[in-house]
N, C-alpha and C positions, 0 to 999 in steps of 0.2 A: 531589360531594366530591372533593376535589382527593388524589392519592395521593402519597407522595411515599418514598424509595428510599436507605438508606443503608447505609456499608461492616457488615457482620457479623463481630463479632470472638467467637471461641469459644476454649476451649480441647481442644474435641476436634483432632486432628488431621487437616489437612486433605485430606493425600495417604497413600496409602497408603505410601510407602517415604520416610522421611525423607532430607534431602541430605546427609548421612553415611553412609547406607545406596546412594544413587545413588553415593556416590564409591568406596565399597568396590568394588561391583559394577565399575566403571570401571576400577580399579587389577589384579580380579582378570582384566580382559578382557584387560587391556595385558599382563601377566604369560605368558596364556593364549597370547596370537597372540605373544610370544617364544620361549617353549619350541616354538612349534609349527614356528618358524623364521624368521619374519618380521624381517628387515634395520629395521625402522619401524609402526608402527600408531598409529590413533586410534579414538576413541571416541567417541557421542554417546548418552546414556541420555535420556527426556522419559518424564515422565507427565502427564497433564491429566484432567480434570473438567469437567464440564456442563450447563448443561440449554436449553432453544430450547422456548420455548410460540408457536405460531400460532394467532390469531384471524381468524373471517371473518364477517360481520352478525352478531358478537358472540355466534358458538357457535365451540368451541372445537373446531379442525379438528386438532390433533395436539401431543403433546407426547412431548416427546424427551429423553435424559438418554444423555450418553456418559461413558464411562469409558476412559480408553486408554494406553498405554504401550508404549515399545517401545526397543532396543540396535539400533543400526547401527554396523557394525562394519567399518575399512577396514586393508587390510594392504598392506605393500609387501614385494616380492621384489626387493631393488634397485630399480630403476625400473620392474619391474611392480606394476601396482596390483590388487587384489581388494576387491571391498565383498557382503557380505551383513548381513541384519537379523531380529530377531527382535521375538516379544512377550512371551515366557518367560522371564524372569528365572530360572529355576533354572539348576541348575548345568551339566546334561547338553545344558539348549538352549545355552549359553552357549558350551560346548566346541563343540557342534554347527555354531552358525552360526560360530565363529573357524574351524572348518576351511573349511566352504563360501567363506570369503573367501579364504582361504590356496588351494585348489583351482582359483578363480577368475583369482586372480593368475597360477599356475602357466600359465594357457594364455593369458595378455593378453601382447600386444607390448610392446616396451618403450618408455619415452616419457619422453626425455631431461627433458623439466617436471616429471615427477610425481616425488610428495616431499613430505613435511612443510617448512615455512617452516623458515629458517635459526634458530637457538635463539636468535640475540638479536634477532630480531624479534619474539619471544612476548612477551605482557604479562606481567609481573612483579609482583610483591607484591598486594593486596588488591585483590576486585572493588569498585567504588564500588556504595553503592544510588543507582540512579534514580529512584528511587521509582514503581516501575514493577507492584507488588504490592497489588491492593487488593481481597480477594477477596470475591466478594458469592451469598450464598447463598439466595434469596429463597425462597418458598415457592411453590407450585406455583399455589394460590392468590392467593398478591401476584403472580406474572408473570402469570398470564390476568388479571386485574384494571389490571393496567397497560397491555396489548395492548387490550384491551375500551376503555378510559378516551382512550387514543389514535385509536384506529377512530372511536369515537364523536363524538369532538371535530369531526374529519374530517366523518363523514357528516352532520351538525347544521348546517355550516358555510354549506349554500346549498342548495338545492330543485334543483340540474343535479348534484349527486352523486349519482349514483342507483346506484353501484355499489360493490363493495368488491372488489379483491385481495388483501388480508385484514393483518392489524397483527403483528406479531413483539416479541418479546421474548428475548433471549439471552444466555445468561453464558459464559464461561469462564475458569479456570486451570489453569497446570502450571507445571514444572518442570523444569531438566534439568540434565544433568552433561556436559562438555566435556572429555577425557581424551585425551595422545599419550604417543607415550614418550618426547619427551624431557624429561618430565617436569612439561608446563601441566598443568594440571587449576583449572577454575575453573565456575562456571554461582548460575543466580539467578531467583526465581518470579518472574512474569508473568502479567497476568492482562487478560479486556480483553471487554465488556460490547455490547453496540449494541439498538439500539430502533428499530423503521420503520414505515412505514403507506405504501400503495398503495393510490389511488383512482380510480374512474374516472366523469366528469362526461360527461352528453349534453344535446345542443339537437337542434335540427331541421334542423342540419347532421351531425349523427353521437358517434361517443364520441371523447374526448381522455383517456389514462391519464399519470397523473403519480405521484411519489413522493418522501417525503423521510427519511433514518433520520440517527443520532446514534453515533458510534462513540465507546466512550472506557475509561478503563484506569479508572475507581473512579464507581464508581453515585451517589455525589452530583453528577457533574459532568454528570448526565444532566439537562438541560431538561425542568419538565414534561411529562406525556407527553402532556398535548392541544397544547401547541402544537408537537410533531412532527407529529400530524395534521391542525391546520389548516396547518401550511406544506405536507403534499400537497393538502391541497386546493386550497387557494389558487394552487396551482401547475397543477393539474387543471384547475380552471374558466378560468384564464387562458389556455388553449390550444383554447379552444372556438371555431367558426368560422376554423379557420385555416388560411391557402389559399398557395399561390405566389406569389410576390416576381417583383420583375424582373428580368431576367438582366443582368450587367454587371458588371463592377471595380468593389467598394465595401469601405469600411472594415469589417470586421469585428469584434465582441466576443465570447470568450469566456466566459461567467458563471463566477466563479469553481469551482463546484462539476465543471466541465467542463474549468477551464485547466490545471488539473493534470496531464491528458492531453499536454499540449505539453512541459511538465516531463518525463513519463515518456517522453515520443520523444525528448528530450533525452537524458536518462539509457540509455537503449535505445543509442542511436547512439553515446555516450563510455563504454560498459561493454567490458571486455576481450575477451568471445567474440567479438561483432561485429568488436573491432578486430583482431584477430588471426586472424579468419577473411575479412578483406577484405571486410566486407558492410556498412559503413558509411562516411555520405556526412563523419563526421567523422574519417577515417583523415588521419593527418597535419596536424589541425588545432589541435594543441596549441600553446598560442603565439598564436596569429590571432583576430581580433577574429569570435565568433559572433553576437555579442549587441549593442545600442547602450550606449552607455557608460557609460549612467545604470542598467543592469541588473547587478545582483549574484545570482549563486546561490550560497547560504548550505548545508551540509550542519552540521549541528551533531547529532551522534550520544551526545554526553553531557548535551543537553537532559534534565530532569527530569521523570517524568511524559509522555513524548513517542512520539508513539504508534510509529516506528520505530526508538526510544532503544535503545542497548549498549555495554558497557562494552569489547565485543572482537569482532572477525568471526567468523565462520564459519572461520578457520584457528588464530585464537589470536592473532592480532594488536592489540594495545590501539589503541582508535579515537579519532580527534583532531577537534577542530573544525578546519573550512576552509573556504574559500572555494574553488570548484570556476571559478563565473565570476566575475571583479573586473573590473570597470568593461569588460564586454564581451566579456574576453578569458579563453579558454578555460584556467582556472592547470593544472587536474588533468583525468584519467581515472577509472574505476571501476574499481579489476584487484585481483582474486582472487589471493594468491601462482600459482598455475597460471599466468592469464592473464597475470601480469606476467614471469613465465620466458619463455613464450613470447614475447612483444614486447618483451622486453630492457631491461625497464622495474622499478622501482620499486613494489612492493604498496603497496598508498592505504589498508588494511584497510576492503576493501568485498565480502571473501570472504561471498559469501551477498545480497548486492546493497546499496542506499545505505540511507542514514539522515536522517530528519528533514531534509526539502531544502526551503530558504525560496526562491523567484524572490521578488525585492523590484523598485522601480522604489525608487532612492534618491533622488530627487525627492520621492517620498508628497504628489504634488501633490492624489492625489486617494482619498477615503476611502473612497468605496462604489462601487456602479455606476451609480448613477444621476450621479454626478459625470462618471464618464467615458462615458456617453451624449451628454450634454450636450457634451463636448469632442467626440463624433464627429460631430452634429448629423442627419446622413443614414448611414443603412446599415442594417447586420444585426447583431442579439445571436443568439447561438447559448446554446442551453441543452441542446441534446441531440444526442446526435453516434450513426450508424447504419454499424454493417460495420466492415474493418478495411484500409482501401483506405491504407496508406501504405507505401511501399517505400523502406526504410532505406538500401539501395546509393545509390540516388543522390537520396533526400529526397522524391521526388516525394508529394505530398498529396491525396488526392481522396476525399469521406466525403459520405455522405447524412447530413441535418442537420434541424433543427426548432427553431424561434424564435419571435423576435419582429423586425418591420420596422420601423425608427425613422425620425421623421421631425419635425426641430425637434429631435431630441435626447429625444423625447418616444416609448410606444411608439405604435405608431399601429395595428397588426394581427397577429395570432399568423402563422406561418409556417408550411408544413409542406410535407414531398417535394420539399424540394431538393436539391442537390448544391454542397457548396463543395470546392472545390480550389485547390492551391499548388504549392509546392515549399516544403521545412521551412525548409532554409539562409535562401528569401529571407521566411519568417514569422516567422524568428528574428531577421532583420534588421530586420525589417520594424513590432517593435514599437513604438507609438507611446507606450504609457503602460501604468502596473499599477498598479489599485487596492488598497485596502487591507485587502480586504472577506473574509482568506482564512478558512477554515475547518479548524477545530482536529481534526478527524475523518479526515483527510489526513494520510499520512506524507510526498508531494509535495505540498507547499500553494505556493497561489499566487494572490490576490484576481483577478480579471477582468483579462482580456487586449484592450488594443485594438490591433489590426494595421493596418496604415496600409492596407491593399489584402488580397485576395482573387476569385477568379473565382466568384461564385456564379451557377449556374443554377436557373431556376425558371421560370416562364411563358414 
């Protein structure tokens, strides 16, 4: 029997402190770190809600339900800064931790950046809904049932699954409230679901562990839950007898579930810390072609439904669509009002990091991966990347990896206990084509990546 998962709508209430009651609380913290002397203060209030069932050969190995909440609280003494936090909403913690911040500040240096954003960089008038609230309250019941349904899919799938790391199932929501004194105050529910299954297949060459899960902001957009577990399977058994490649300069693919990683070393290297701390190989590279010319990277943060969708940063700054790369060339940065003081630069409202970032190939010459196999003819697909071998100062690239060896454009043999290596600059230049194939469970999406070259070792 097939199970199937939708939004729950009640009239009990779902949090314990209504968003009229978060703002109060907000208004009287900002009040509180005045009187107490504070030249500036902000405020961040969240509550959330929970629960996380694991399954494993379909007995139930743990179930879990959080509840949590908590005020963090930052004050400025002129240009010194203090931050403390609580999870006590009454009134005596409230005073309590306002001072702990004000105490804090008192003994911090001063730091000509720190500071609330300028007041007419604040977002102004109404938060938009994103539609980003869709809260699902299953029953303890329905999620081991759906975990169970997904495992099972999984282990049925072929007679070399002979193992499980067991199925998951997870919900959450909250809420929060965003407060300064110069007067923003805005916040809005969130909420955001996932489902996986990990398996592990043997022959008589040994075990291969694979995995696949589902992230998403409202419980219908969830895919049956057996074909979550046959796509670990299927991914499991595919990596059985898989040995070392030849060594040499070959094309390389990224799987998309993987290329997002190249996104995120993108984003890593044009984000403000790095640039302003001199530890990135993209310092000075605004303006300059990173990319080949047929690549766009898209940030669109008022997507609908999006899984790193906002209406405002992390400083109060209302967020815009852009284009980060246009036809190769580097338009923006990532900087936090901080990060933008210090580099004498313009905030991008990316206080708290990016949002919904599309790499596209504006060609879409090619739809899946199996398209751009075929266009590579000979190489290596990469599906799983090991360690954290990349140094942002100067791009250098080098990660232990597992695949598949293509041959015809066809896969020819699973991979394993290699090492590829680069330099990022020349993998970013170096793209030859991006599929279409990306995946909606990504706030950095991005279909498969083919790179004209790579140094893999193997045999």
């Amino acid at each position: 029997m097939t199970s199937h998962v939708a939004d729950v709508s009640t009239n009990d209430p779902l949090f314990a402190h209504t968003r009229e009651a978060l703002s109060r609380i907000a208004t009287d913290v900002i009040d509180l770190a005045k009187v107490g002397g504070a030249s500036a203060s902000e405020v961040d209030i969240s509550e959330g809600f929970g629960q996380s069932v694991n399954v494993r050969q379909g007995e139930v190995e743990t179930i879990e339900h959080h509840r949590d909440k908590q005020v963090g609280v930052t004050v400025y003494l002129g240009q010194r800064k203090g931050y403390a936090s609580t999870s006590d909403f009454s009134g005596e913690a409230l005073q309590a931790t306002v001072r702990a911040a004000l105490d804090i500040a008192r003994f911090t240096a001063e730091d000509p950046c720190a500071g609330l954003p300028d007041v007419e960089q604040l977002m102004l008038g109404p938060v938009p809904d994103l539609d980003l609230f869709h809260p699902w309250a299953p029953s303890v019941e329905t999620a081991v049932n759906l975990a169970r349904e997904c495992e099972a899919a999984g282990l049925a799938f072929s007679s070399a699954i002979q193992n499980s790391e067991g199925a998951s199932v997870s919900t959450h929501q909250g809420h929060f409230i965003m407060a300064n004194s110069l007067g923003f105050l805005g916040g809005y529910p969130t909420s955001r679901h996932s489902m996986g299954c990990a398996l592990i297949a043997a022959d008589e060459h040994g075990m291969q562990r694979d995995d696949w899960y589902e992230s998403v902001r409202a419980a219908t957009q969830f895919p049956p839950a057996a074909e979550i577990g046959l796509k670990a399977a299927q991914r499991a058994v595919a990596r059985l007898g898989g040995r070392q490649c030849p060594t040499g300069e070959v094309p390389v693919i990224f799987e998309a579930p993987i290329a997002s990683t190249i996104v995120g070393s993108l984003v890593h290297a044009a984000s403000g810390g790095a640039l302003y701390r001199k530890s990135s190989f993209l310092e000075g590279a605004l303006g300059t072609q990173i990319l080949p010319d047929f690549v766009v990277l898209e940030e669109r943060p008022l997507l609908r439904g999006g899984q790193s969708s906002a209406p405002f940063d992390g400083d109060g700054l209302a967020t815009r669509d852009r284009d980060v790369v246009r036809a190769g060339i580097l338009e923006g940065y990532f900087l936090s009002v901080y990060s933008a003081r210090k580099l004498g630069m313009a905030p991008t409202a990316n206080g708290g990091g990016s949002h919904n970032l599309f790499l596209r190939d504006t060609r879409a010459a090619h739809s899946n991966l199996q398209s751009l196999m075929k266009t590579m003819g000979r190489g290596l697909l990469v599906t799983e990347l090991l360690g954290q071998g990349v140094n942002y100062v100067n791009g250098d690239y080098s990660r232990g990896a597992a695949g598949f060896w293509i041959e015809n454009g066809e896969i020819a043999y699973p991979v394993e206990e290699i090492t590829i290596a680069g330099n990022l600059k020349d993998m970013m230049q170096g793209i030859a084509a991006i599929a279409e194939d990306r995946l909606s469970r990504n706030a950095k999406q991005s279909g498969a990546i083919l790179l004209d070259r790579m140094m893999v070792a193997g045999a």
